[in-house]
C-alpha positions in Angstrom: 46.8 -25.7 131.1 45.4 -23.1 128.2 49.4 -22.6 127.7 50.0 -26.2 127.3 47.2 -26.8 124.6 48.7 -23.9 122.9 52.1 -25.2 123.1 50.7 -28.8 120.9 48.2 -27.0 119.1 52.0 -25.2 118.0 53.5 -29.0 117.8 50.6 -30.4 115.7 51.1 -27.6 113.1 54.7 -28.2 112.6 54.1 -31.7 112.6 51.7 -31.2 109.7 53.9 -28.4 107.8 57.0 -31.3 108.1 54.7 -34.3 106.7 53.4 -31.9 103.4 57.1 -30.7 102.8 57.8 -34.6 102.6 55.0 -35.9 100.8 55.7 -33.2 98.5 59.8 -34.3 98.2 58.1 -37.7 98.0 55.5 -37.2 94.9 57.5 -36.4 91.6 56.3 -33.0 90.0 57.0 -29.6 89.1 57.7 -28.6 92.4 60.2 -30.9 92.9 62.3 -29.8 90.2 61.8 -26.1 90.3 65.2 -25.2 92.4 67.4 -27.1 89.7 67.5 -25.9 85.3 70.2 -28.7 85.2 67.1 -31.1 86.1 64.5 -28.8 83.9 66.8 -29.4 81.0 67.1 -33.0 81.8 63.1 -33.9 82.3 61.7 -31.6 79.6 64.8 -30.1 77.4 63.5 -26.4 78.3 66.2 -24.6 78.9 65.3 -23.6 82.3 62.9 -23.1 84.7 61.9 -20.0 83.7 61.6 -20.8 80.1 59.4 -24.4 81.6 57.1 -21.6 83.3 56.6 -19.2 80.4 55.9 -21.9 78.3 53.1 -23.1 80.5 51.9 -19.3 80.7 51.3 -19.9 77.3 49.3 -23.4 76.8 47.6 -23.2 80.3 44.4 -21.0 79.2 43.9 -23.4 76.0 44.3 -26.1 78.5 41.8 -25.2 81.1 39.2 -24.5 78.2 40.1 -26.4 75.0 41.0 -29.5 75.8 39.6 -32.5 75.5 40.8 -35.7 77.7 40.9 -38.8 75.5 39.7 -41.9 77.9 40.0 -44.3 75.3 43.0 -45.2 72.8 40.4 -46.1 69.9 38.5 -42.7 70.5 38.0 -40.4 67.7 39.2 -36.8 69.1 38.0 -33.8 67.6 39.6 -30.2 68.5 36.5 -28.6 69.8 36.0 -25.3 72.2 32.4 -26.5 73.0 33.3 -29.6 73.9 33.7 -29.3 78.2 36.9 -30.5 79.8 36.6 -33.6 82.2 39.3 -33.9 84.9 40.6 -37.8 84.9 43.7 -37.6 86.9 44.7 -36.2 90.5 47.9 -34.7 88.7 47.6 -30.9 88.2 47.7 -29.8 84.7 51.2 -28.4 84.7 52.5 -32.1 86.1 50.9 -33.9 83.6 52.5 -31.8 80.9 56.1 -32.5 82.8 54.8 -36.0 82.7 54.1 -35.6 79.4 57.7 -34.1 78.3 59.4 -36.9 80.3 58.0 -39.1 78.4 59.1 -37.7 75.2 62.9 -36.0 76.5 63.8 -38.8 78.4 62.2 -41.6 77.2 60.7 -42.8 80.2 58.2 -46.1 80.0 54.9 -46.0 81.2 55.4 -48.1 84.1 58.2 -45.9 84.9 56.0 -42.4 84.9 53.7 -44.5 87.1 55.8 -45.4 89.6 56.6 -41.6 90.0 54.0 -40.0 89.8 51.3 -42.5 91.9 49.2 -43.3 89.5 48.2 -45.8 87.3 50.3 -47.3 83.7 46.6 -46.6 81.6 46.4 -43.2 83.4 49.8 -42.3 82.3 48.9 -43.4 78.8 45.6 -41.5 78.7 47.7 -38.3 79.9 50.3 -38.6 77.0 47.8 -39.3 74.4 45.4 -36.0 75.5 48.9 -33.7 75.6 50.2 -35.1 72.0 46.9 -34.2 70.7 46.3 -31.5 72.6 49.8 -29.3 71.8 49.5 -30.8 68.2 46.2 -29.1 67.7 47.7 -25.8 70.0 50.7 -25.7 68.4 50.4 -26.9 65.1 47.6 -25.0 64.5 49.5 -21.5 63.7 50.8 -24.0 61.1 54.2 -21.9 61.3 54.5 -20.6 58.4 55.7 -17.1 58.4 54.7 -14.2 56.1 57.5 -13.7 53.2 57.6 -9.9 54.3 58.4 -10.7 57.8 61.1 -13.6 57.0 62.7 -10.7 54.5 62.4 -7.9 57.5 64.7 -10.7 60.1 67.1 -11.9 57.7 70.4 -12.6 59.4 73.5 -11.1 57.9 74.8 -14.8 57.2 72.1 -14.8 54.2 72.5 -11.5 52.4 73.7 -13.4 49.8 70.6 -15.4 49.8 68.3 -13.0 50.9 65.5 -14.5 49.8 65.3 -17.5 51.2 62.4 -18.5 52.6 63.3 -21.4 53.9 66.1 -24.1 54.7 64.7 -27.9 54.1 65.8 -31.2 55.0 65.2 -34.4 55.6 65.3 -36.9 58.7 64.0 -40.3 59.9 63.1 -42.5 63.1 63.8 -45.7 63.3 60.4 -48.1 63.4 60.0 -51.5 64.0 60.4 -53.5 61.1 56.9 -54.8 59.8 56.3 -58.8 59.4 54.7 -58.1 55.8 57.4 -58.2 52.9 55.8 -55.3 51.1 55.3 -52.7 53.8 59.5 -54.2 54.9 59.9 -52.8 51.2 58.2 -49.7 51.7 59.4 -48.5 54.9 63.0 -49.9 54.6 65.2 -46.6 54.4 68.9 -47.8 51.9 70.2 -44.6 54.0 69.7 -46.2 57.6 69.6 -50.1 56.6 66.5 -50.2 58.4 62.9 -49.6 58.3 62.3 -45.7 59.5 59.9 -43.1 58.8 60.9 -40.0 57.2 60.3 -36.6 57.2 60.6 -33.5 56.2 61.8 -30.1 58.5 62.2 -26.5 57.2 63.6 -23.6 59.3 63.1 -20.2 58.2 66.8 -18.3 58.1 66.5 -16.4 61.2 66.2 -19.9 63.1 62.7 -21.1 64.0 60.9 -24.2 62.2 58.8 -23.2 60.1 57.4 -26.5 58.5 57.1 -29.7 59.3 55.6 -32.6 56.9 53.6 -35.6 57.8 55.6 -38.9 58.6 56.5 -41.0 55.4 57.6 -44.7 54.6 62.1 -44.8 54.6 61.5 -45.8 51.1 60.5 -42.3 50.0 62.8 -40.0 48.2 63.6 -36.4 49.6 61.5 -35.0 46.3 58.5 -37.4 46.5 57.8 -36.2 50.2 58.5 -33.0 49.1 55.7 -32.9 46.2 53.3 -34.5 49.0 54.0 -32.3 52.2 52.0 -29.5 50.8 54.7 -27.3 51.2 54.2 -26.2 47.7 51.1 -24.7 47.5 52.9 -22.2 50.2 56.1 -20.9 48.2 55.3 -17.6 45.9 57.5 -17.2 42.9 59.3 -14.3 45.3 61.0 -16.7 47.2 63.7 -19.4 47.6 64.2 -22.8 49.4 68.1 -23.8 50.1 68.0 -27.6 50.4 70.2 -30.3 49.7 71.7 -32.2 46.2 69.0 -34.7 46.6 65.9 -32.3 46.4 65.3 -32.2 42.7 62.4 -30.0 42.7 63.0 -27.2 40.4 60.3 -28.4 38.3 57.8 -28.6 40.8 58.0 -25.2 42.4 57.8 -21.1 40.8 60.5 -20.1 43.3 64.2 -20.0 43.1 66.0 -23.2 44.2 69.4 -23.0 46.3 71.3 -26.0 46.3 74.5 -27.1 46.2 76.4 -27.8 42.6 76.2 -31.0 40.8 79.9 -32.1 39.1 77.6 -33.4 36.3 79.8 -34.0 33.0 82.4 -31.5 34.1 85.9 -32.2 35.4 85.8 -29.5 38.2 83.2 -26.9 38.9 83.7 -23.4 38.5 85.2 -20.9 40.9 81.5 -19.5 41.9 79.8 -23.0 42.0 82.5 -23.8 44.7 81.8 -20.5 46.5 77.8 -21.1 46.8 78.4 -24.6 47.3 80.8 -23.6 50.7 78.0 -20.9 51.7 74.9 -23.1 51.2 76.9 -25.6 53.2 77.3 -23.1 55.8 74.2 -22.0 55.9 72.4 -25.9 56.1 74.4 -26.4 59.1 71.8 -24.8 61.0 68.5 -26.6 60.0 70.7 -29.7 60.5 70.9 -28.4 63.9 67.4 -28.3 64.4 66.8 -31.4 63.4 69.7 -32.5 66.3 67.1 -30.7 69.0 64.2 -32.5 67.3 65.7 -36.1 67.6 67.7 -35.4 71.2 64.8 -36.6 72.8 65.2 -40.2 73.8 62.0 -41.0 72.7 63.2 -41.0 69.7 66.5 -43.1 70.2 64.7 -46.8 69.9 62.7 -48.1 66.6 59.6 -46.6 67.4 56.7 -49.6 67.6 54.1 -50.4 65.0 51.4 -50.8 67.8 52.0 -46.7 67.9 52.3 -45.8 64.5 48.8 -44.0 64.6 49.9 -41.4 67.5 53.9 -41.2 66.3 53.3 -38.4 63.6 51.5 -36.4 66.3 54.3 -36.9 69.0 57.0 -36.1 66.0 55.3 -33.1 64.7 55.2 -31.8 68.5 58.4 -32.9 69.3 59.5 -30.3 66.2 57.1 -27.4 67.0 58.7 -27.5 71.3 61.8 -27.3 69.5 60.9 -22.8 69.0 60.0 -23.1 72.5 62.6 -24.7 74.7 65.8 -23.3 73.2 67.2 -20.0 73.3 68.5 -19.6 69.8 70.7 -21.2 68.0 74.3 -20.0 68.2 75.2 -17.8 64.9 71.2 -17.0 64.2 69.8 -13.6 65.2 66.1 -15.5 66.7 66.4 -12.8 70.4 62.6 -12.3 71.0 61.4 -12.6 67.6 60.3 -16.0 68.0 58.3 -15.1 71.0 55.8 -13.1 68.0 56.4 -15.6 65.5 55.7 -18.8 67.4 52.7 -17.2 69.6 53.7 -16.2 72.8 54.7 -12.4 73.8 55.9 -14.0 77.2 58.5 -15.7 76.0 59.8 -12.3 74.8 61.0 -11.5 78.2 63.6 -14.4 78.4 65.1 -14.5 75.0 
């Protein structure tokens, strides 16, 4: 009898292990995807799982202590260590961060993420609003910038020529839907993209990392105007130099030494050098430009962004830019290896890169 009860007490165990492998198949989550990068790549663009892990290594103290769970769309928010963490959701943290980058790699709708992830569409909102805030506060608040000394002591061979460039700048936009009032159709119509967008500004700093990102602008705006109001002024020292493109004409607003391609102007043909820094710059800008592909590979980005989210979309942008250091290993041609690990606060990515 006593070996009987042992032999379904044995039963009753399996039984249970069997239905929490399931139900753990069954609810989508970290878990889940752990055995495949191809699928970490997919959900979250980290480059593996690995890289998905060290990542969370990194945000998971600030998460458990700094932040703060926004239960209502219209709520201010204010970035506040005092301020103590309430729980909302039944997801752990680290799922509602995948949720969180599904939404922005993938694209995926609310209803979608849901559906998933068993819980409800305003749930799934709340969660993607507190993590936009959340790493946009985390992350943004190194504010990225790297010390001239330290951009000078990683320069990649590609720019001894330029060696003191600080950093690379460009311009990109996202498509928005197109407002009903005539002057803001104006404002935000970009001639560039024959559509309304919003526009922004990216730098990278030569050895690969962004560096800088600006606020989210009307289409309408020209690469100088947003460049007067990004603030990245007040930041360049007469020892440096910015490489950017024909259209930034901003050698009167700035001390430093502007690289950028050669104007024809009045001449017939440019000279033999202007053709040779005009082939190197070009060289050179193929990287930032590259960047800026990582930044706007996530679906999110592929449709016209509504107006109903204009308020949150410079937040999502800015962290879609900053993951961008984090995801990646570098970029092919630039010498980044575990540098960005110190630069873009985490010693554990270190390790992988």
């Amino acid at each position: 009898m006593a070996d009987e009860n042992e032999a379904l007490k044995m039963q009753v165990r399996e039984r249970q292990l069997q239905l929490e492998v399931l139900q753990l198949r069954s609810r989508f989550g970290i878990q889940r995807l752990a055995g495949s990068d191809e699928d970490i790549r997919f959900y979250t663009r980290f480059a593996t799982y690995k890289h998905f892990l060290a990542f969370w290594k990194l945000v998971e103290p600030a998460a458990n202590t700094k932040m703060v769970r926004i239960t209502n769309a219209n709520s201010a928010i204010s970035w506040d260590s005092s301020q103590p963490t309430t729980t909302t959701t039944t997801l752990p943290p680290i799922d509602e961060l995948l949720l969180f980058l599904m939404h922005l790699s993938v694209g995926l709708h609310l209803r979608d993420l849901a559906e998933r992830f068993g819980i409800h569409r305003t749930t799934v909102s709340r969660i993607i609003s507190t993590w936009t805030h959340f790493l946009y506060q985390l992350l943004g608040s190194k504010r990225l910038w790297i010390p001239h000394k330290v951009v000078r002591a990683h320069l990649p061979p590609e720019f001894s020529a330029f060696p003191d460039t600080q950093v690379v700048l460009d311009c990109t936009e996202v498509f928005c839907q197109t407002p009903s009032s005539l002057l803001l159709q104006s404002e935000a119509f970009s001639t560039y993209k024959s559509h309304a967008t919003f526009k922004a500004m990216i730098g990278m700093a030569p050895h690969g990392a962004i560096t800088f990102v600006s606020g989210l602008y009307a289409g309408s705006m020209s690469d100088r105007e947003i460049f007067k109001l990004s603030g990245i002024v007040s930041l360049l020292t007469p020892d440096m130099a910015i490489m950017v493109d024909k259209g930034f004409l901003v050698d009167n607003l700035v001390q430093c030494k502007v690289y950028r391609p050669a104007f024809l102007s009045k001449q017939t043909q440019m000279s033999r050098e202007d053709v040779r820094q005009t082939q190197s710059i070009a060289r050179l800008r193929v990287h930032v430009e590259r960047c800026i592909r990582r930044v706007k590979e996530n679906k999110l980005f592929d449709k016209a962004i509504p107006l109903s989210v204009c308020g949150s979309i410079e937040e999502l942008f800015n962290v879609a830019c900053f993951l961008v250091n984090y995801q990646n290993g570098p970029l092919p041609g630039s010498q980044l290896t575990g540098l960005l690990s110190d630069l873009c606060g985490s010693r554990v990515l270190a390790n992988i890169y």
